[in-house]
N, CA, C and O atoms as a printed pandas DataFrame, in Angstrom:
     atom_number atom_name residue_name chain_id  residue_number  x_coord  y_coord  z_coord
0              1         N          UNK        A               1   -2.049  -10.490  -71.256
1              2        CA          UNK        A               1   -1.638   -9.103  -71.364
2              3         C          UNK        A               1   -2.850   -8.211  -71.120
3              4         O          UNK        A               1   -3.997   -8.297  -71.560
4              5         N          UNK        A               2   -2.265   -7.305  -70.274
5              6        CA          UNK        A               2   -3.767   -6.149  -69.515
6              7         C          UNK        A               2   -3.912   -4.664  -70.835
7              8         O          UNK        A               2   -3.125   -3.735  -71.013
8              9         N          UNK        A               3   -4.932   -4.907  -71.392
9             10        CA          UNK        A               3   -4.711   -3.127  -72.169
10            11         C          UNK        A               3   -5.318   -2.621  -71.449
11            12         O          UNK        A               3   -6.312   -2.960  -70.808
12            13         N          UNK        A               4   -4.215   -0.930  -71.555
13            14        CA          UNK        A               4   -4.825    0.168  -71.154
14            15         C          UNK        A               4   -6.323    0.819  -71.260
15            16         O          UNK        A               4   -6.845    1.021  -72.357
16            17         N          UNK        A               5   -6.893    1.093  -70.160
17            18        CA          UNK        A               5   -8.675    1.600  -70.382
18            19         C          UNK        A               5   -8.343    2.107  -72.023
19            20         O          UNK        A               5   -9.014    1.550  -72.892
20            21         N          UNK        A               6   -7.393    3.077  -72.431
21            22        CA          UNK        A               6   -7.597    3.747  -73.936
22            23         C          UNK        A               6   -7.853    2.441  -74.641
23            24         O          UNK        A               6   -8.898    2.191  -75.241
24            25         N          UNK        A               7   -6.631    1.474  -74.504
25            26        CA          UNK        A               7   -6.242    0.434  -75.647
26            27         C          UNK        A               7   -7.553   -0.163  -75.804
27            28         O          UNK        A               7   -7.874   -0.545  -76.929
28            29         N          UNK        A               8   -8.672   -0.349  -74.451
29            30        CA          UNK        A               8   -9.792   -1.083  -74.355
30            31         C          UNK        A               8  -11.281    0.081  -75.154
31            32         O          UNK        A               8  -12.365   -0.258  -75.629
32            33         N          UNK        A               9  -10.796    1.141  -75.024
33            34        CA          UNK        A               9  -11.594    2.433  -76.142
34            35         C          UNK        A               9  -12.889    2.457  -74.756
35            36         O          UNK        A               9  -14.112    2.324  -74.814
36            37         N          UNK        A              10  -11.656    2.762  -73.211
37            38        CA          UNK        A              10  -12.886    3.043  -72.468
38            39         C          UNK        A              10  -12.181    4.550  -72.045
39            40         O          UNK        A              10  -11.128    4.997  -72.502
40            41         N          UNK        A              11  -12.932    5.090  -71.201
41            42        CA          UNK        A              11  -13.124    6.480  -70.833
42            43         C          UNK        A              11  -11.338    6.366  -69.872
43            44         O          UNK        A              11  -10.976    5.292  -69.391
44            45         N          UNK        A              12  -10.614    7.435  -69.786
45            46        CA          UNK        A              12   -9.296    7.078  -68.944
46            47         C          UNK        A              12   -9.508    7.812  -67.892
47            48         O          UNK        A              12   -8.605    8.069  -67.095
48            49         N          UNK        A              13  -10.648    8.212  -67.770
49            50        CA          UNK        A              13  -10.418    8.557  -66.095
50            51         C          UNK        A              13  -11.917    7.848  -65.107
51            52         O          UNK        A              13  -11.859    7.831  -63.878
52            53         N          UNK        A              14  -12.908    7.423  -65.707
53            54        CA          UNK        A              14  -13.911    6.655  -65.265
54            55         C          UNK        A              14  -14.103    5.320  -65.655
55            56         O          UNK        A              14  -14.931    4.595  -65.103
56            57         N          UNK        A              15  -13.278    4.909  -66.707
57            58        CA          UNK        A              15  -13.214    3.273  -67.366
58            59         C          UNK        A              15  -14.727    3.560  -68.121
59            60         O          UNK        A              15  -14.969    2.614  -68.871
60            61         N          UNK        A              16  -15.166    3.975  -68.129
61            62        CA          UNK        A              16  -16.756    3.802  -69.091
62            63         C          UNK        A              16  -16.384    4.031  -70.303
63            64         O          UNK        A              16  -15.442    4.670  -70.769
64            65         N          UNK        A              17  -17.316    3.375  -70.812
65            66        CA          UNK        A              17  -17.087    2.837  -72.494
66            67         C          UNK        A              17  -16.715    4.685  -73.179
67            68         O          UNK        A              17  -17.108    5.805  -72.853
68            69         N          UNK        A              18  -16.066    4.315  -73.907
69            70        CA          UNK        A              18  -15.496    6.198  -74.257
70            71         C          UNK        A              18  -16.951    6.726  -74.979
71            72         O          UNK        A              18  -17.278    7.905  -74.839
72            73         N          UNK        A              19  -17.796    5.787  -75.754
73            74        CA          UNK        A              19  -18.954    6.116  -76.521
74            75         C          UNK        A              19  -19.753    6.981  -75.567
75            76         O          UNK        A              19  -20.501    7.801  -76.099
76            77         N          UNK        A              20  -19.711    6.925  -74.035
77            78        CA          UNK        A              20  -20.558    7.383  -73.304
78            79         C          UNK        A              20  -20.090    8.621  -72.646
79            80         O          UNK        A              20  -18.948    8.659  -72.188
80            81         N          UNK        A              21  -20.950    9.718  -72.557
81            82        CA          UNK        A              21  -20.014   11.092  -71.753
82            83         C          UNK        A              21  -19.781   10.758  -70.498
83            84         O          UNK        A              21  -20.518   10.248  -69.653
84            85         N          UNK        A              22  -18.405   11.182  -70.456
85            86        CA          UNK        A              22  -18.064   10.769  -69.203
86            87         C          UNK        A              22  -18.531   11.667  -68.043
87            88         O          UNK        A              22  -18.375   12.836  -68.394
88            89         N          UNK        A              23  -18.961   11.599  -66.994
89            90        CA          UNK        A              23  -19.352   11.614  -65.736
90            91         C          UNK        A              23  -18.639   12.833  -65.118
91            92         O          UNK        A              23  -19.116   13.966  -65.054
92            93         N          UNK        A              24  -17.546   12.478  -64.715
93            94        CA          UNK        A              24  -15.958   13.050  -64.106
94            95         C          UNK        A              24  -15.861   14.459  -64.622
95            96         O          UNK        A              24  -15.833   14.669  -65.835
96            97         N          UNK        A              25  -15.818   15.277  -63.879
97            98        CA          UNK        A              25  -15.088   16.736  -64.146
98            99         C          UNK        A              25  -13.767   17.371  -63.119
99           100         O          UNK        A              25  -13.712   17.781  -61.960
100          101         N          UNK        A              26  -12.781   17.201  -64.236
101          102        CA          UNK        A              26  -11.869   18.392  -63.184
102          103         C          UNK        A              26  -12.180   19.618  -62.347
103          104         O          UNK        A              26  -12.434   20.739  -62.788
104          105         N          UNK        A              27  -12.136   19.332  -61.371
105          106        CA          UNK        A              27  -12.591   20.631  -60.215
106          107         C          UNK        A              27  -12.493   22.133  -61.007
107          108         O          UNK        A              27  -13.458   22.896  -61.062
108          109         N          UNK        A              28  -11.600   22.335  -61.414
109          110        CA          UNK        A              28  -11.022   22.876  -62.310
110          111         C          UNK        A              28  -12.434   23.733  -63.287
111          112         O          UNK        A              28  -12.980   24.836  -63.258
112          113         N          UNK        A              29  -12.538   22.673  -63.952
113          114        CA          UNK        A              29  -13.818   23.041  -65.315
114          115         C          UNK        A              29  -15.179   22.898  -64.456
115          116         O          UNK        A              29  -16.162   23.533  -64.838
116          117         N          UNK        A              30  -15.264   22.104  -63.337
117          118        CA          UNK        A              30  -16.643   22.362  -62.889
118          119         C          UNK        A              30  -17.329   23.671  -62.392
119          120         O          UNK        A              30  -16.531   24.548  -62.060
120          121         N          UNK        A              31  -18.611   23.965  -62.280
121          122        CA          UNK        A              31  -19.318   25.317  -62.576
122          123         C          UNK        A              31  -19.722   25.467  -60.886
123          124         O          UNK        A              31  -20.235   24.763  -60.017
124          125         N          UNK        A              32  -19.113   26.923  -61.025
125          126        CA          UNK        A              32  -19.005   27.406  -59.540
126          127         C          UNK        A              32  -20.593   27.907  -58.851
127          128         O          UNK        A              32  -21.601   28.307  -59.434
128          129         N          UNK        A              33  -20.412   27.762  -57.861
129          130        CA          UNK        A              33  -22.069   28.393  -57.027
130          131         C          UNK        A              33  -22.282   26.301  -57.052
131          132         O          UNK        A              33  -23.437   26.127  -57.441
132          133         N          UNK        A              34  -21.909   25.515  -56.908
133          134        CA          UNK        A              34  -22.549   23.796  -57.069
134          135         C          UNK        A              34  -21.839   23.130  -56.276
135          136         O          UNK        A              34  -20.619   23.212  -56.138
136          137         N          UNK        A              35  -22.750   22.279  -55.591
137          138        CA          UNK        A              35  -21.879   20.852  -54.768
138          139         C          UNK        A              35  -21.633   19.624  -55.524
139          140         O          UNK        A              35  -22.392   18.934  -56.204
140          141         N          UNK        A              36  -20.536   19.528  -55.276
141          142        CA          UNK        A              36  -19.543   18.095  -55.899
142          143         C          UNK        A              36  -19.169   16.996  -54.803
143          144         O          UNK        A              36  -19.056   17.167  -53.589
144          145         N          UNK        A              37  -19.019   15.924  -55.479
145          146        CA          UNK        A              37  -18.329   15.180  -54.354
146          147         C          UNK        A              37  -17.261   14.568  -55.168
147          148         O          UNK        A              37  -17.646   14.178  -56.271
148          149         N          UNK        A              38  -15.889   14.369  -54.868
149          150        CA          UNK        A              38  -14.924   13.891  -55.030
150          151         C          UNK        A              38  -14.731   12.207  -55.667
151          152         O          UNK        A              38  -14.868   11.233  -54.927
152          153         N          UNK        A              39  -14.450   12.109  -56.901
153          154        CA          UNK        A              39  -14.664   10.740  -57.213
154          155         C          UNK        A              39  -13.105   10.080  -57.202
155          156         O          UNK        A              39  -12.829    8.978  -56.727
156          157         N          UNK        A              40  -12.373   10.799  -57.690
157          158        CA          UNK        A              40  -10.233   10.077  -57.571
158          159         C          UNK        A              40   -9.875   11.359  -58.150
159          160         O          UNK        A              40  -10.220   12.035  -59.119
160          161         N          UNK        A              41   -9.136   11.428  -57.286
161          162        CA          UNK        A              41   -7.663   12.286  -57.443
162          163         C          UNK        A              41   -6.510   11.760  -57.952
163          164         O          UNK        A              41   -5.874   10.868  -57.390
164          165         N          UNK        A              42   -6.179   12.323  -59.098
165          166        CA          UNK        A              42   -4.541   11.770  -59.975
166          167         C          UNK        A              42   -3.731   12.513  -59.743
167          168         O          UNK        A              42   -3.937   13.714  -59.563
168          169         N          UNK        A              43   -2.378   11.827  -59.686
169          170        CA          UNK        A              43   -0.929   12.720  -60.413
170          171         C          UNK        A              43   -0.149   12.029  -59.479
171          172         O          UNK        A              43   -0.558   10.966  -59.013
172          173         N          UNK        A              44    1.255   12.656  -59.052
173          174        CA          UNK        A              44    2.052   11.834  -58.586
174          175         C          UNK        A              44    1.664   11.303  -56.909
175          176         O          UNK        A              44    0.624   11.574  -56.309
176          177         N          UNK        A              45    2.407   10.778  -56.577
177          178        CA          UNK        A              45    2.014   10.141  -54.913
178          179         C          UNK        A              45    2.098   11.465  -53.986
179          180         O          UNK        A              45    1.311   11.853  -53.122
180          181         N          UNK        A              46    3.335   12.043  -54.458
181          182        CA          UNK        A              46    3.279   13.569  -53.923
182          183         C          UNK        A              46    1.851   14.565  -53.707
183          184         O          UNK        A              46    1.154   14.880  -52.742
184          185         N          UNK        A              47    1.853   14.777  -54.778
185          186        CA          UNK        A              47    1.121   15.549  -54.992
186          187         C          UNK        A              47   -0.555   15.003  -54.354
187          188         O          UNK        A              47   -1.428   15.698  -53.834
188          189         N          UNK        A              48   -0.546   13.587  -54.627
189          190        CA          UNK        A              48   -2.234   12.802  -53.859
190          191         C          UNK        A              48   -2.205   13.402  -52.130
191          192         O          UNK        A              48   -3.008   14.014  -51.426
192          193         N          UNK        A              49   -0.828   12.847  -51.938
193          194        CA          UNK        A              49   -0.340   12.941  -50.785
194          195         C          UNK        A              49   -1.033   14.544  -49.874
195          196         O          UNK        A              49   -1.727   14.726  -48.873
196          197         N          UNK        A              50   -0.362   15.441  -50.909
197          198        CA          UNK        A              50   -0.301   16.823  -50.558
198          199         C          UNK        A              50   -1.940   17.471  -50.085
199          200         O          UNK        A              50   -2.394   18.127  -49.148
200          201         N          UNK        A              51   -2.531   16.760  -51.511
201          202        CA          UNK        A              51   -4.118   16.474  -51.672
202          203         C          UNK        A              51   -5.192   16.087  -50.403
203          204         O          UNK        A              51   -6.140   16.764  -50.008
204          205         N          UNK        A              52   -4.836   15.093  -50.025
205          206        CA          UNK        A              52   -5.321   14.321  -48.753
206          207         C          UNK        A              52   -4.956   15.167  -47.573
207          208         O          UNK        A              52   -5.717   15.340  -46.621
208          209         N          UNK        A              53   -3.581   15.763  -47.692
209          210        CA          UNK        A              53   -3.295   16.188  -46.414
210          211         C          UNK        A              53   -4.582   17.589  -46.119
211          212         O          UNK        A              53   -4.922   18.056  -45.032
212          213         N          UNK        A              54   -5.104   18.001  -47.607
213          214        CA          UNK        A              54   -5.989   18.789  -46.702
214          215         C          UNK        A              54   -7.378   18.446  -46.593
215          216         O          UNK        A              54   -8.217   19.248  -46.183
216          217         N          UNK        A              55   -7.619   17.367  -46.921
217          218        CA          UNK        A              55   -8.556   16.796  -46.094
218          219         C          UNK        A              55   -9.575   16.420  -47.925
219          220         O          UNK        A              55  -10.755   16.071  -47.938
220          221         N          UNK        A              56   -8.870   16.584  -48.991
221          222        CA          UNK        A              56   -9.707   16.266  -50.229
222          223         C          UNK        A              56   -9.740   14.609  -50.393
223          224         O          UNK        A              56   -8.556   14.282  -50.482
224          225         N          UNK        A              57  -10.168   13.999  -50.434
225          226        CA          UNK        A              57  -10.105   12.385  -50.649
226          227         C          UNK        A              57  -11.549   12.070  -51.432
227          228         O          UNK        A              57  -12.468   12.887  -51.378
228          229         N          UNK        A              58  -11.661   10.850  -52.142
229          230        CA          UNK        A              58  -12.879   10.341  -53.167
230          231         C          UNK        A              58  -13.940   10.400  -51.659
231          232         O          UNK        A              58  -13.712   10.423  -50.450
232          233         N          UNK        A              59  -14.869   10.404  -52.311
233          234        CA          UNK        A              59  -15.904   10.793  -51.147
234          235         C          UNK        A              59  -16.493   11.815  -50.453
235          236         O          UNK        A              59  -17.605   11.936  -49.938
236          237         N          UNK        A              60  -15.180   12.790  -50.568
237          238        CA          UNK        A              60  -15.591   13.995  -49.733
238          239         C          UNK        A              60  -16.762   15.217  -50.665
239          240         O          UNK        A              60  -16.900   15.490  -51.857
240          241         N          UNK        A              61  -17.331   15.626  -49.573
241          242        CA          UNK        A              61  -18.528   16.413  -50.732
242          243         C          UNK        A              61  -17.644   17.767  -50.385
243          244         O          UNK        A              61  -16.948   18.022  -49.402
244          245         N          UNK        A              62  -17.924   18.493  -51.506
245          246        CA          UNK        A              62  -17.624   20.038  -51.243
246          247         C          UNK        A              62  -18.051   20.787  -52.185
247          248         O          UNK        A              62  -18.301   20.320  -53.296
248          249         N          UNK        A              63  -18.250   22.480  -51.791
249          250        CA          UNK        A              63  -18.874   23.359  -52.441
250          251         C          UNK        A              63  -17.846   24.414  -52.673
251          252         O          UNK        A              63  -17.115   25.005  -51.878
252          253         N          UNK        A              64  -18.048   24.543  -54.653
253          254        CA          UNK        A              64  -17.243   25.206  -55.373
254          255         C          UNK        A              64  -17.740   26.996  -55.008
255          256         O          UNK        A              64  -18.715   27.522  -55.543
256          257         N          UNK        A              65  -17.091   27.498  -54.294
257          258        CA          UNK        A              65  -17.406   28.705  -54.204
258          259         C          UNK        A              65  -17.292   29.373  -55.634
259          260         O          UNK        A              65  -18.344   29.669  -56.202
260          261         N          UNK        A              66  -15.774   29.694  -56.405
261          262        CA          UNK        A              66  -15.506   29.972  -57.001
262          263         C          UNK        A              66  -14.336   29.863  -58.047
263          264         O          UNK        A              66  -13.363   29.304  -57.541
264          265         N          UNK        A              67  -14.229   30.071  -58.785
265          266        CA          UNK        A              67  -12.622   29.058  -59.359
266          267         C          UNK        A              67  -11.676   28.826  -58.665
267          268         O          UNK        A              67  -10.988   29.739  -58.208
268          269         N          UNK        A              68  -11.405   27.415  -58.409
269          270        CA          UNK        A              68  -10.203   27.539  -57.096
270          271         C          UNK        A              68  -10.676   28.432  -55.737
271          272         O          UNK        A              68  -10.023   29.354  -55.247
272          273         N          UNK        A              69  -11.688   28.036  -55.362
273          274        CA          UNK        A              69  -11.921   28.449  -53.954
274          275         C          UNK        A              69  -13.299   28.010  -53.700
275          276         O          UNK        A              69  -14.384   28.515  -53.992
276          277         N          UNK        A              70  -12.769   26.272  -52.698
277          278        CA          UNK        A              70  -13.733   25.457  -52.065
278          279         C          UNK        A              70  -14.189   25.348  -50.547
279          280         O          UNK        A              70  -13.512   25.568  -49.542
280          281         N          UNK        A              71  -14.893   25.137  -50.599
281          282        CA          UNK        A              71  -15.776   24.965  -48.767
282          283         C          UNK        A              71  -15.402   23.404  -48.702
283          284         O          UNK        A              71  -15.970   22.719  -49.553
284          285         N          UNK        A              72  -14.563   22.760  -47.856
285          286        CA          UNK        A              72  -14.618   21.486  -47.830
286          287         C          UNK        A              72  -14.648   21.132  -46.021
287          288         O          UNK        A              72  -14.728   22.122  -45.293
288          289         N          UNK        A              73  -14.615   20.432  -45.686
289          290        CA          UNK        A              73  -14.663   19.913  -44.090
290          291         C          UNK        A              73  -14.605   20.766  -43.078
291          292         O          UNK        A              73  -13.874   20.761  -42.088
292          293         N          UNK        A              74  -15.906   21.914  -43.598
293          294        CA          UNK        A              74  -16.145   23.031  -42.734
294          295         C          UNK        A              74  -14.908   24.370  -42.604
295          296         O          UNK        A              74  -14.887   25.245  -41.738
296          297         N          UNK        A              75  -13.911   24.181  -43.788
297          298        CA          UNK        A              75  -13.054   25.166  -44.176
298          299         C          UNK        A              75  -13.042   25.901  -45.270
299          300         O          UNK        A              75  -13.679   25.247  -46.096
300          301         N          UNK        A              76  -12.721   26.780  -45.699
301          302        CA          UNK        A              76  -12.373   27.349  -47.067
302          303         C          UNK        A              76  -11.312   27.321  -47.598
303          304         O          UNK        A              76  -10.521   28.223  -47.320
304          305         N          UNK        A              77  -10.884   26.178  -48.640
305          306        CA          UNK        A              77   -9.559   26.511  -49.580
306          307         C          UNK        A              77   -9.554   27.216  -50.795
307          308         O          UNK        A              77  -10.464   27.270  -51.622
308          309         N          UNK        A              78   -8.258   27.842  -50.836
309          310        CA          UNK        A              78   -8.089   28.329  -52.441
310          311         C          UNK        A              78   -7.023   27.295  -53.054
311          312         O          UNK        A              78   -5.853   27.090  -52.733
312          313         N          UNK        A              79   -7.718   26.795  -53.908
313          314        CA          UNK        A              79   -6.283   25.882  -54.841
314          315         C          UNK        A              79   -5.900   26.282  -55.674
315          316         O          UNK        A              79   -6.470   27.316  -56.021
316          317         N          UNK        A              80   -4.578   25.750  -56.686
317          318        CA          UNK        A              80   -4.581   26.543  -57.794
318          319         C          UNK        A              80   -4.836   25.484  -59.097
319          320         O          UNK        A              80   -5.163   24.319  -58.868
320          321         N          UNK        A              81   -4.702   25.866  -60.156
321          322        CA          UNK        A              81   -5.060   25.310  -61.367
322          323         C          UNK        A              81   -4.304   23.519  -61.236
323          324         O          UNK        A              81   -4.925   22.461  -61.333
324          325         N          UNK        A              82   -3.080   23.678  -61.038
325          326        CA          UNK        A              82   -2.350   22.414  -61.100
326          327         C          UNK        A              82   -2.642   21.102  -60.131
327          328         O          UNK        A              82   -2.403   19.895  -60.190
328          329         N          UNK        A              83   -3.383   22.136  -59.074
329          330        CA          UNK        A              83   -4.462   21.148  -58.266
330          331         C          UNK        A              83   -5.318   20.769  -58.390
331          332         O          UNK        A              83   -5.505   19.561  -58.252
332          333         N          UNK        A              84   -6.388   21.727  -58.756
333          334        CA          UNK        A              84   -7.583   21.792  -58.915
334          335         C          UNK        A              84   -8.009   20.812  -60.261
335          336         O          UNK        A              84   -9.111   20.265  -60.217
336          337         N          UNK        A              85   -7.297   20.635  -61.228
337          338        CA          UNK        A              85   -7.012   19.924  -62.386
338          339         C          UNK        A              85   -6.878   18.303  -62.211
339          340         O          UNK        A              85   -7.285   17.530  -63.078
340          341         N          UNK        A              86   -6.397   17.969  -61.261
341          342        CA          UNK        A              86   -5.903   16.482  -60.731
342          343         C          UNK        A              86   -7.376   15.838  -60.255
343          344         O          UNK        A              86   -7.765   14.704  -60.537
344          345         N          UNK        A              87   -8.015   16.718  -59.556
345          346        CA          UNK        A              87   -9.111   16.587  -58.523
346          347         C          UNK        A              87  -10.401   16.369  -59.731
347          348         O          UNK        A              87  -10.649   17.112  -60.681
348          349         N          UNK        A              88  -11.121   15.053  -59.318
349          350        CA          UNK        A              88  -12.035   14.883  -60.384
350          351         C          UNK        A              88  -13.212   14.020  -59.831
351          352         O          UNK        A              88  -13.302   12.862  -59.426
352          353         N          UNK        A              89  -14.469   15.540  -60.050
353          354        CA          UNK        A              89  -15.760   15.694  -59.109
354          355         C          UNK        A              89  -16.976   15.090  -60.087
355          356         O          UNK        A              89  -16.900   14.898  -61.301
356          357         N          UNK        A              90  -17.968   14.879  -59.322
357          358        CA          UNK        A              90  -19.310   14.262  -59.809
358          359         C          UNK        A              90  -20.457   14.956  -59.097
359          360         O          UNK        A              90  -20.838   14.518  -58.011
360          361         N          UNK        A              91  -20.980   15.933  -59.608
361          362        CA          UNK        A              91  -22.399   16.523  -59.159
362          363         C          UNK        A              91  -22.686   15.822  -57.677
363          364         O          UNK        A              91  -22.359   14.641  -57.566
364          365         N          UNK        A              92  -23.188   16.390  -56.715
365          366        CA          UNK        A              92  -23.291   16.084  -55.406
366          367         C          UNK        A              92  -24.958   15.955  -55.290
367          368         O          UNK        A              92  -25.525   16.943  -55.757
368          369         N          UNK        A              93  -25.746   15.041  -54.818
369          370        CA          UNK        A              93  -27.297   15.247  -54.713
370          371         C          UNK        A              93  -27.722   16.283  -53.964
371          372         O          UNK        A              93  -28.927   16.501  -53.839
């Protein structure tokens, strides 16, 4: 029987031990004027789907202009909260 990362008392969106701060920030809560790069995107297949279609995928670097409004693959999007929330970034070098 597989337990859940919680059941295992690890982090549920990076698997790291929960004792440790996790890494991962919702696009969302991350601090604007900074480059991120994309670590996994959650929620339904739809919605990943919807995600990808504009070009957001793990890997991609992009710069948080301002809440909900990113520079990504040489474009500017505005997302909104219910997006931007799914999307979960890691400081960019």
């Amino acid at each position: 029987m597989m337990l859940s990362p919680a059941e295992n008392n690890l982090c549920t969106r990076c698997d790291r031990p929960s004792s440790l701060e996790c890494v991962l920030t919702p696009l969302y809560q991350a601090e604007s004027g900074k480059k991120f790069k994309v670590a996994c995107v959650q929620g339904e297949r739809g919605l990943c789907a919807r995600i990808a279609a504009l070009g957001i995928h793990p890997g991609v670097e992009m710069h948080l202009l301002c809440r909900g409004c990113v520079r990504v693959n040489g474009g500017v999007l505005s997302l909104g909260k219910d997006i931007s929330d799914k999307i979960f970034v890691i400081p960019s070098a």
